[in-house]
Rosetta silent file (secondary structure, phi, psi, omega in degrees, C-alpha in Angstrom):
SEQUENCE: XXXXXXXXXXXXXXXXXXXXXXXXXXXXXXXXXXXXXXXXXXXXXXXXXXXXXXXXXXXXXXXXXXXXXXXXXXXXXXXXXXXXXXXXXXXXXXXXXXXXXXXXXXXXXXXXXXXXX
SCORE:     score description
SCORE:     0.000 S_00000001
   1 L     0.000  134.253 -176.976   32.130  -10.314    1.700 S_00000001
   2 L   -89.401  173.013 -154.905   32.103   -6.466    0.975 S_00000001
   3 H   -81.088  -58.553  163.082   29.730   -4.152    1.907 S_00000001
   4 H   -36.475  -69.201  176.455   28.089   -4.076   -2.119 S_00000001
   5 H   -41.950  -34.035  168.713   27.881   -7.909   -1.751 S_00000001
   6 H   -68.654  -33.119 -178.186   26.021   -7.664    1.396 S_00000001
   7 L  -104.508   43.001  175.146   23.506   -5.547    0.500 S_00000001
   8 L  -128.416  128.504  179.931   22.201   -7.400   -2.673 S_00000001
   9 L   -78.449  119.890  178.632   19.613   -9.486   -2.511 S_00000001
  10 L  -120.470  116.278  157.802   19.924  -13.262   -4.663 S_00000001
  11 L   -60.446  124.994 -177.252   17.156  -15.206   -4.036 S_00000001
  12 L  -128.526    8.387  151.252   17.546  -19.105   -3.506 S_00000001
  13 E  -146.048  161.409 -177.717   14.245  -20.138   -3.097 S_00000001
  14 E  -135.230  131.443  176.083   11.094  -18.963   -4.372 S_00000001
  15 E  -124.728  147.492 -174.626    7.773  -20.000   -2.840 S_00000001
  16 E  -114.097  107.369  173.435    4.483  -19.968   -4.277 S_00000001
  17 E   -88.388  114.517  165.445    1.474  -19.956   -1.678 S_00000001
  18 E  -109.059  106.841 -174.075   -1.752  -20.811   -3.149 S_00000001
  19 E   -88.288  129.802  156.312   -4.276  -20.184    0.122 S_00000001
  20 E  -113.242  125.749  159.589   -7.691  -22.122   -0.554 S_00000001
  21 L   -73.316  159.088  158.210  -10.449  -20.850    1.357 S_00000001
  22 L   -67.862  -31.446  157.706  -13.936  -22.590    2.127 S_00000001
  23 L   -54.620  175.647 -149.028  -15.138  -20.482   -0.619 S_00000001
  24 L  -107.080    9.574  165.846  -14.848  -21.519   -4.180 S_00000001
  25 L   -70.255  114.354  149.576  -11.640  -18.464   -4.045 S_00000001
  26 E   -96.339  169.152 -171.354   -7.895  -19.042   -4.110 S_00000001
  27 E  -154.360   98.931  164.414   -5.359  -16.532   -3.611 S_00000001
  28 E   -80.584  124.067 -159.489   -1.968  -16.416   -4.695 S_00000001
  29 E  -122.796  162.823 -167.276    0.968  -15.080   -3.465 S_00000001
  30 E  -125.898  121.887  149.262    4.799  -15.361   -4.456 S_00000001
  31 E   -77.375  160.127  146.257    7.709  -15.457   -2.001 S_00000001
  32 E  -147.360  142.529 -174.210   11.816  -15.092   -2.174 S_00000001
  33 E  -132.226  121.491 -167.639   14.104  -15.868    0.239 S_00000001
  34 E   -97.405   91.524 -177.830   18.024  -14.988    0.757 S_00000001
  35 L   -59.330  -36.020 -161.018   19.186  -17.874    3.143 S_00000001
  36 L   -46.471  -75.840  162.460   22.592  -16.195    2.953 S_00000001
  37 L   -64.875    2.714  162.662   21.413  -12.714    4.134 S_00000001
  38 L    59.549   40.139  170.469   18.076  -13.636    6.133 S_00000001
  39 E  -105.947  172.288 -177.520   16.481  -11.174    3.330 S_00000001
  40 E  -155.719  126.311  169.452   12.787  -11.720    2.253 S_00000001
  41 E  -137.258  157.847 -162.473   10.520  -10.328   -0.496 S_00000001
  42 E  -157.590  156.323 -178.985    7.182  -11.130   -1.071 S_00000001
  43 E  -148.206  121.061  179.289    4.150  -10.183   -3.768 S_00000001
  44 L  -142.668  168.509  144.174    0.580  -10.954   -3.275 S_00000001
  45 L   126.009   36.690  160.352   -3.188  -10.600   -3.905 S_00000001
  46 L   -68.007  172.753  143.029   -3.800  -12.839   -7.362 S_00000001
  47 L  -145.876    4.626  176.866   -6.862  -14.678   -7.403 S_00000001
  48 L  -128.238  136.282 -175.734   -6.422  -16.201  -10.703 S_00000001
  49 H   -95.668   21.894  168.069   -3.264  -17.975  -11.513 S_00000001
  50 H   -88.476  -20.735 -172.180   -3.243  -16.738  -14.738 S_00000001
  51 H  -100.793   -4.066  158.378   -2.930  -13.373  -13.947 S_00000001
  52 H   -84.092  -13.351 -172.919   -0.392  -14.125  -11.365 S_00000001
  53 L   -87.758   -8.179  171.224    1.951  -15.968  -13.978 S_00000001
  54 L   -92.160    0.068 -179.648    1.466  -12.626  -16.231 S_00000001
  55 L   -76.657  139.568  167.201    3.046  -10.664  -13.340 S_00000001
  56 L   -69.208   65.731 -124.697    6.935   -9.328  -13.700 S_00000001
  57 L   -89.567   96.203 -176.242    8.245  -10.204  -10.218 S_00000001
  58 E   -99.761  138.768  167.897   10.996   -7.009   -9.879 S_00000001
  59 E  -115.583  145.475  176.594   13.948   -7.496   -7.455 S_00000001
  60 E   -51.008  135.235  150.143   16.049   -5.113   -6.469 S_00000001
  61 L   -52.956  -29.477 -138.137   20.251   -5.369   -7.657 S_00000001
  62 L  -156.880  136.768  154.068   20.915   -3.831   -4.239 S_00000001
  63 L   -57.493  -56.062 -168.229   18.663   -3.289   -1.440 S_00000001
  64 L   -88.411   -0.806  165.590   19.668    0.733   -1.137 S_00000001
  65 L   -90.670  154.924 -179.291   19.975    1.096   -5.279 S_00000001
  66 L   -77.971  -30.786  177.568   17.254    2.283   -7.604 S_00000001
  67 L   -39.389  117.047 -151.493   18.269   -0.408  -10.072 S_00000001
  68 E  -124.638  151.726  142.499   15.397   -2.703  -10.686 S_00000001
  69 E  -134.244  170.653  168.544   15.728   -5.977  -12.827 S_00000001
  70 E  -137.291  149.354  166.069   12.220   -8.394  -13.327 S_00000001
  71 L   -98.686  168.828  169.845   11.413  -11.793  -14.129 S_00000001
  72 L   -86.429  176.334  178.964    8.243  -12.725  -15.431 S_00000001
  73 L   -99.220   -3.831  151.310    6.531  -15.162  -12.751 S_00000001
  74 L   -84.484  -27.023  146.762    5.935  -17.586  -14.877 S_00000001
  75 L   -34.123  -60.993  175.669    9.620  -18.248  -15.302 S_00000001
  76 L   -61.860  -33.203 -178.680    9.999  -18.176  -11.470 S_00000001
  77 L   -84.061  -35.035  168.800    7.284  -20.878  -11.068 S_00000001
  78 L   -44.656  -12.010 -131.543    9.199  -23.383  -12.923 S_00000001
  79 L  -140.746  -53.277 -156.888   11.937  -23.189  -10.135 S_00000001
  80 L   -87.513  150.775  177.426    9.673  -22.479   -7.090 S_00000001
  81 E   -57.340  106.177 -167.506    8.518  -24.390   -4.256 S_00000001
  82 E   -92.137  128.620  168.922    4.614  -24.244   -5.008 S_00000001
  83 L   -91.192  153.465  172.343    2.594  -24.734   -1.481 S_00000001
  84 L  -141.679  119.494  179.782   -1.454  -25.567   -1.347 S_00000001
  85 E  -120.795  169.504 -179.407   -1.975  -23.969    2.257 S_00000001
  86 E  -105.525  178.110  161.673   -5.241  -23.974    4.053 S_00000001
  87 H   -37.606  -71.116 -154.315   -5.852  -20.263    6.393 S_00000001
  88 H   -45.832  -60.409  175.845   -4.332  -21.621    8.984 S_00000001
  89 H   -56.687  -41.056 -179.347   -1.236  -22.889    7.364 S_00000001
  90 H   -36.012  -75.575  172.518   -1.391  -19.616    5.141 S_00000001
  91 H   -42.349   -7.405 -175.438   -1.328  -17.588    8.532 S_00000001
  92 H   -92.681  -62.130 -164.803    1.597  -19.286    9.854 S_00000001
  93 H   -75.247  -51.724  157.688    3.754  -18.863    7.021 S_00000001
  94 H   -21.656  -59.612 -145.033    2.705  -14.525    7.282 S_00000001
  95 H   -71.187  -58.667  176.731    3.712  -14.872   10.631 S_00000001
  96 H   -41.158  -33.300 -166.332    7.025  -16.907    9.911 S_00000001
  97 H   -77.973  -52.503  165.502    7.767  -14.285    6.820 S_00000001
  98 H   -26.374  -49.766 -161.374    7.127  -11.379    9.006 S_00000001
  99 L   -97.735 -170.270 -178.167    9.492  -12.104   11.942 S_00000001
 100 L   -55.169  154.334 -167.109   13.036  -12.022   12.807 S_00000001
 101 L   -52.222  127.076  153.085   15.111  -14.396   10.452 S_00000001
 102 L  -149.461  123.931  176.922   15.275  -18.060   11.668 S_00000001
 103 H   -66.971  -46.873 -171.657   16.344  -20.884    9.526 S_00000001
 104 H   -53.772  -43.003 -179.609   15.535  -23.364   12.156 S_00000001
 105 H   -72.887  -43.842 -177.931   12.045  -22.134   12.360 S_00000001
 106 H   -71.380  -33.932 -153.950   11.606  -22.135    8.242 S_00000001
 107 H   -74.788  -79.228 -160.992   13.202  -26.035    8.733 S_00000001
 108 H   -69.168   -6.356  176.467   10.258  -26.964   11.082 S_00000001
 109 H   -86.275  -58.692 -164.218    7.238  -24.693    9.005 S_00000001
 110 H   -64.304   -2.311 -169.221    8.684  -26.793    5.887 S_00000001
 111 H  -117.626   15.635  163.993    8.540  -30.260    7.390 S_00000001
 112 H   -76.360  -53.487 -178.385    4.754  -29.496    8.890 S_00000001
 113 H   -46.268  -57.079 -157.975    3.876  -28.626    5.691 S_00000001
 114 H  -102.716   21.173  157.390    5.163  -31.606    3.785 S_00000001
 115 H   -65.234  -80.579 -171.627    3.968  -34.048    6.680 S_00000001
 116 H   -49.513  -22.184  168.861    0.593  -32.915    5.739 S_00000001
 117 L  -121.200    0.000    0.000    0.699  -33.573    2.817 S_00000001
């Protein structure tokens, strides 16, 4: 793999976090994740999911190029792993997006998650 290859991000999963609150509020947020390259991008702060499915999700060709392409996010939800997280779980998966790369760690957040449910 060349140096151009390395630094482009392809997403190969896309997760959709829906956080419900105790309040009558939801909140949506959109992940993507580059198993290959341990990259991560993330978009957040709907509270209606219509107005998150009218959002243009843009990723980068290249992490260090200006080239932008976008999808809409309703495209991308056909595809993506949709989550219904409580706080707690919500807060987990921040923490998990946030830290150094670990597949083994995403392996055991995805099989809490679909325990629970």
């Amino acid at each position: 793999m060349n140096r151009r290859q390395r630094n482009k991000i392809v997403p190969n999963i896309w997760i959709i976090a829906a956080k419900r609150s105790d309040t009558d509020h939801n909140y949506f947020a959109i992940y993507a994740i580059d198993w290959k390259r341990g990259a991560r991008l993330s978009w957040e702060g709907w509270t209606r999911y219509e107005d998150f499915l009218q959002f243009r999700v843009p990723v980068k060709r290249k992490v260090e190029g200006s080239a932008n392409s976008s999808q809409p996010a309703a495209k991308i939800a056909k595809k993506a792993l949709f989550l219904h997280l409580n706080e707690a779980q919500y807060k987990e998966l921040e923490q998990l997006f946030y830290q150094p790369f670990s597949r083994k760690r995403w392996k055991v957040f995805f099989r809490s998650i679909s325990r629970l449910h």
